[in-house]
N, C-alpha and C positions, 0 to 999 in steps of 0.2 A: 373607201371600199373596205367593206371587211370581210374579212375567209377567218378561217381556222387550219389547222395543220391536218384536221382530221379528214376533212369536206377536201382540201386537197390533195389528199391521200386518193382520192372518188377517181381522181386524173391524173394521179404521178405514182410511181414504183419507186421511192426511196428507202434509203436504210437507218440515212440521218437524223441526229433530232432535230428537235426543236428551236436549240440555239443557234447549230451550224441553220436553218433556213433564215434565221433572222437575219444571220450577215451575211446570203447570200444576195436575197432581199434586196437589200442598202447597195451590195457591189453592182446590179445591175440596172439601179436608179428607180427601183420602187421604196420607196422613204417609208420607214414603218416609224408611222407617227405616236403609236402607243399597242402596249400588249399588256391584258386585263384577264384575271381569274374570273369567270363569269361564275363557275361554280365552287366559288367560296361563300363558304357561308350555309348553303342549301343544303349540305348535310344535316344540318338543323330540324328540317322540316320532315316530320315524320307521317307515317301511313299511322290510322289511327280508330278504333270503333266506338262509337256510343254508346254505354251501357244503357246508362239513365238519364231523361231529362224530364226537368223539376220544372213546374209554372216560378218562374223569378215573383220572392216575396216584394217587390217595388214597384214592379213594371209589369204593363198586360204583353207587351210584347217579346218580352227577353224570356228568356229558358237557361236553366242550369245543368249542364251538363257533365256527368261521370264521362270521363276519355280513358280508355285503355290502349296502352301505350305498349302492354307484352310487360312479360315478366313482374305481373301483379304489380306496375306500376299504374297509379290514375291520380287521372288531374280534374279536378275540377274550372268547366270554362264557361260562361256568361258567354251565351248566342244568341243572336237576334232576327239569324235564318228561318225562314217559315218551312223549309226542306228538313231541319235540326230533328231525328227522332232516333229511337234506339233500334241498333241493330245496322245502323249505316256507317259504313267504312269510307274516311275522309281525312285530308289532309291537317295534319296537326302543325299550328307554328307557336314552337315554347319562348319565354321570357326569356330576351338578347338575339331571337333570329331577325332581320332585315327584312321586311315585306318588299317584294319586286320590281311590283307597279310603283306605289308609292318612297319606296325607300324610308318606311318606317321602322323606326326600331323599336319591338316591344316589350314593355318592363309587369312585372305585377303592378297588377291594377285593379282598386275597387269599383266596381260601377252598382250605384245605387245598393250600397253597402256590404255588397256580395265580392269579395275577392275572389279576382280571375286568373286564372293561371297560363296565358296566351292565348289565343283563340285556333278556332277552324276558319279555313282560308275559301274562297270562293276561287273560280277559275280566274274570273278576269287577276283577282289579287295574285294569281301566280304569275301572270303573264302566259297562261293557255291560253285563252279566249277571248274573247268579251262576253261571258256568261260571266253574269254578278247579282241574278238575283236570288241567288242562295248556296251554299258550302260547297265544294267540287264532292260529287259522288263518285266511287273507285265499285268497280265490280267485284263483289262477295266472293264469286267463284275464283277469281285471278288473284285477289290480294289479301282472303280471308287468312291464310298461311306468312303473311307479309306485316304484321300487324307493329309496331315497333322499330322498323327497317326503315331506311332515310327513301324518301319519294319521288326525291334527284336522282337520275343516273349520273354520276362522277365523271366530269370529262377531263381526260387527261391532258387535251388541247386545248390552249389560252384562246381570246377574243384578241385577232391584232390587227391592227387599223393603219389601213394604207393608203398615205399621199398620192395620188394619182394625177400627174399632169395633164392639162390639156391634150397632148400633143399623143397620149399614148392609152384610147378610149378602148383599143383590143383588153388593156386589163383591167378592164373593168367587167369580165367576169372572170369564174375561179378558174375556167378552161385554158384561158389567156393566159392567167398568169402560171399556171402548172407548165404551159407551152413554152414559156419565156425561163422557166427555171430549167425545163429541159436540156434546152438549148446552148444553157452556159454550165450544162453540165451536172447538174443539180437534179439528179433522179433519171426515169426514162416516162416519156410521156406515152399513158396505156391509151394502145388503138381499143376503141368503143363504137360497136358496131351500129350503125345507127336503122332503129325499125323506119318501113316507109310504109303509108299508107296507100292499102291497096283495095279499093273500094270500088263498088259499083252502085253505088247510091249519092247523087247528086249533093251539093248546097244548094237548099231552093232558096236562101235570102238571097236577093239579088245585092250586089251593091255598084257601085258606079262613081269614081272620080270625074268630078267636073273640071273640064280642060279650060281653066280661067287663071287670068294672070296672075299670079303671085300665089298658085295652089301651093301646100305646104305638103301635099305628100304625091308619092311620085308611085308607091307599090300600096298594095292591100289584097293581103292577103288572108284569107279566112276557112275554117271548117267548122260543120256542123255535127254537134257529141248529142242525138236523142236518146230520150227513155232513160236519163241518167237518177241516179238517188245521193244529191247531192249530202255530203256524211263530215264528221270530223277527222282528221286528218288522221293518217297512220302512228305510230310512235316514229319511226325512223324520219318522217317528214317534219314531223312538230321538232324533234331536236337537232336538225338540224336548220331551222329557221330559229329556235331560241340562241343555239350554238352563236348566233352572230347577232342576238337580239332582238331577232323581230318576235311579234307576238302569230303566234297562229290564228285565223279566224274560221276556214269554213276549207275542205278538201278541194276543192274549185279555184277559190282566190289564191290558196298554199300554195298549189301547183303551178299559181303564173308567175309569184312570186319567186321560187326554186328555179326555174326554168331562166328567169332574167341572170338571180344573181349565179348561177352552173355554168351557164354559156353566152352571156352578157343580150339574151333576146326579148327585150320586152315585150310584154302581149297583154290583152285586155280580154276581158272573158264577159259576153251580154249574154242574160235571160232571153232567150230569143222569143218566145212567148210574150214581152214586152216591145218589141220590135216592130212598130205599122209601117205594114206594105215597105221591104227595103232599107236599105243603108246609102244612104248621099254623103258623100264627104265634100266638102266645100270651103268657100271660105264664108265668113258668120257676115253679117249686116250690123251693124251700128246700132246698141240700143237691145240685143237680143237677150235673155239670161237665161238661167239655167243652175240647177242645185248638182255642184259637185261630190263625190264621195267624202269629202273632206266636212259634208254639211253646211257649206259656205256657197252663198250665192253667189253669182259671176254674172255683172255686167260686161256685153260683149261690143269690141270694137270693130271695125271693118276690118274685113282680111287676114282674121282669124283662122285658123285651119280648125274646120271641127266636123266633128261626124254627125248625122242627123238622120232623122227618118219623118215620115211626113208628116207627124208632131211637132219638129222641132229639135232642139239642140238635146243631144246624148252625150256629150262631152267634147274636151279640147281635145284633138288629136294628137299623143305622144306623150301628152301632162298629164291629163287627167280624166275616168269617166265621169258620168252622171250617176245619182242616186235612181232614176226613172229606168234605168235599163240594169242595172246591176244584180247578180245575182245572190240568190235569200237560200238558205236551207230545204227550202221548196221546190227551186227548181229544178224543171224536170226536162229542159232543151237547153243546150249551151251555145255558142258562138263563140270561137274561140278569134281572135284576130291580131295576125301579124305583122308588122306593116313599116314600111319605111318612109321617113319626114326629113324635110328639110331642117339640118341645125340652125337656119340661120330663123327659121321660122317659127321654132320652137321657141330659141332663144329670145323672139323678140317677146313673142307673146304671152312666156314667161313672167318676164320680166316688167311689161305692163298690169299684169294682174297680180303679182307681187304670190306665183309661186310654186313652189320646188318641191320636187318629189322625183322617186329613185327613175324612172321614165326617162323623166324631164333631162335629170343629168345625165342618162347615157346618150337619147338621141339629139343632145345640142351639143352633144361633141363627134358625133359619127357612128355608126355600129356599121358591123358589116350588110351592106344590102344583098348577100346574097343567103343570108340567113334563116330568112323567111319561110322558107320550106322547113327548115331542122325545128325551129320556134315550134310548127304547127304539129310536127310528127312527134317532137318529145309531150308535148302540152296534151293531146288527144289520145296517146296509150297511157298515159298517168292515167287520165279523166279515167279511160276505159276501166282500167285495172285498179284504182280504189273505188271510182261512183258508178264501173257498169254502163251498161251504154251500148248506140250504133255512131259506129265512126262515119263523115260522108269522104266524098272527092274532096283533095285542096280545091280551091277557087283563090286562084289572083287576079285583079283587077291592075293595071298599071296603067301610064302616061309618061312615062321613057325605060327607055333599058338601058340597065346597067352593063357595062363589059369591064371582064379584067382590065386592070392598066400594065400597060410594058414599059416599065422601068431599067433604062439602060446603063448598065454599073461597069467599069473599068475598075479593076481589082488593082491595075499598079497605082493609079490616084489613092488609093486606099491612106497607103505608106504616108504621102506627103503630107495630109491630112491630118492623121494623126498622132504620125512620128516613130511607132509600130510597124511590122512586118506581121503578117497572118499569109501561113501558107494560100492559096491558091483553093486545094481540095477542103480544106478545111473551112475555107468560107462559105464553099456549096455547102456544104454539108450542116453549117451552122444556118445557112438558108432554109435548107430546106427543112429543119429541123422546127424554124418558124413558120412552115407552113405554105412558103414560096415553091415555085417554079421555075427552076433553072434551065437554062439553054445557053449553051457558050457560043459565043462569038468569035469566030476566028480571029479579028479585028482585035478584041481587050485582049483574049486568053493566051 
């Protein structure tokens, strides 16, 4: 699991830095396995304009470009971008910075007798995007005064990577673990008032769990986001997905992504315009397949948990979707879905098909099943509020209900246990501070 101090700043009021949270961390058994300067180095990379570019004397494809760098500084760089002309403002990376993606490091270099003086970078090469088929373009009006000035914003907050046991899948989002720092003391954890969706416009996909033996999901839960204009992500959304590594793809995918790792609730987002006639969720037949997001085809075994529509398989339920229903820059109707699976069923099916993805690891250890509603109300005001849009009704479909469990604790066993004394009040209070509901017992208390 990894957070930043900054992202949980999002759910904690502390004063402390950065070091006292690391050994807080360790004292209450979440093991920080490594903490990483993700923004070293990235001041390197600068915002940059093209004066001039030159047809390259060697090659019909390459171009020679004048970079203005500010301050009557320019470089001359060999591009091979078909977007390369003057007047475009673009990310400059000079001799000794670190390319992102690849972790290349660049030196001057001749190419076809022309010495270069570090290149212009594409988006996918920053780890913005997956746009690489030509240089990042920076808007004229926002960055023409920028020209010179490093293209990173400087995060004062490390990448720190965290051990997460089995036994303790609440922190595997950053809400969880803000909650668990509370509790021991370590900041106050901010009440976040949560929007609800108040609609009066239907989900017309229908979907429908099949009551069959060995089903692998038990809730599903979904809403529908139309007339949306799916966009690139905010700045605040892309740095805070780069902040821990990931790369931003599309304001849609971003937002189910932020949403799992925020408050640990995975969700799946389908083109609903791809969708025939409904959602079956089932278990798969022997022999089925199906192209994953991953680009990798999946032969499927019996008793797979997968979602379907009356095509055919649209992905493993909990692991992974499909390439067939996924959403494109295009889209213009969403389906948002949140939904709760068996771990043991994930797990298995996982692991016969040989694979893992951030899904996969939360719900084959547990996530809360009562979740499902908060998934679909943070996921669909996002959608709303960067891609626009009509929100509809939640729609749950289910095949058991969940209920609290009552868990019966005797406070003076505490002692023997551990060897420790912890006042009485002080335990509610550390309960309740995780989230529990207490009620005393005349009997323990």
């Amino acid at each position: 699991m990894k957070i930043t101090f900054n992202w949980l700043k999002d759910h904690l009021s502390v004063s402390d830095k950065e070091e006292k949270l690391l050994e807080k961390l360790t004292d209450i058994g979440l093991e920080v396995e490594s903490v990483e300067n993700l923004s070293e180095g990235l001041d390197l990379f600068k915002i940059a304009k093209i004066l001039k570019t030159e047809k390259h004397p060697n090659a019909d494809r390459l171009k020679v470009c004048d970079i203005d760098l500010g301050e009557k500084e320019i470089k001359k760089v060999v591009c091979g971008a078909p977007n390369a002309r003057e007047g475009l403002i673009t990310v400059y990376a000079p001799p000794g910075a670190v390319i992102p993606k690849n972790k290349t490091k660049l030196v001057i270099a001749k190419i076809r007798d022309v010495t270069s003086y570090g290149m212009l970078c594409s988006e996918s090469e920053l780890n913005l995007s997956e746009e690489s088929d030509g240089i990042t373009e920076l808007s004229s009006s926002k960055y023409n005064k920028s020209i010179g000035k490093s293209f990173f914003t400087q995060s004062s907050s490390n990448l720190i990577d965290l051990s997460i046991t089995p036994n303790r899948p609440d922190c595997l989002g950053v809400r969880g673990i803000a909650r668990d720092l509370a509790a021991s003391g370590f900041g106050k954890l901010k009440h976040i008032k949560e929007q609800k969706i108040k609609s009066k416009k239907s989900q017309t996909i229908k979907v429908k769990i099949t009551n069959e033996k060995n089903q692998g999901c038990f809730s599903f839960g979904s809403c529908l986001v139309t007339n949306v204009k799916n966009t690139e992500s905010p700045k605040w959304l892309k740095d805070k997905l780069i902040s821990i590594g990931q790369k931003p793809i599309s304001a849609i995918v971003d937002i189910t992504n932020y949403v799992m790792i925020d408050i640990n609730r995975p969700l799946h987002a389908y083109d609903a315009d791809k969708i025939e006639k409904g959602i079956i969720v089932r278990n798969s037949k022997s022999g089925e397949e199906f192209t994953a997001l991953d680009n990798k085809n999946y032969k499927l075994e019996d008793d797979m948990c997968v979602i379907s529509d009356d095509k055919g398989v649209l992905g493993l339920g909990g692991i992974i979707g499909g390439t067939r229903s996924g959403t494109e820059i295009g889209t213009q109707n969403v389906l948002i879905e949140s939904a709760y699976f068996d771990p043991r069923s994930i797990r298995r099916t996982a692991k016969r098909l040989n694979i893992d993805t951030d899904a996969k690891f939360r719900f084959e250890r547990g996530i809360d099943q009562l979740s499902i509603e908060e998934g679909l109300n943070k996921a669909a005001f996002l959608i709303k509020e960067i891609c626009g849009g009509e929100i509809s009704k939640i729609d749950i479909q289910k095949i058991s209900t969940f209920k609290n469990q009552i868990i019966k604790f005797d406070p003076n066993s505490f002692e023997k246990v551990t060897g420790f004394k912890i006042l009485t009040k002080d335990m509610l209070k550390i309960l309740d501070n995780l989230g529990f509901t207490c009620k005393k017992d005349k009997k323990s208390f």
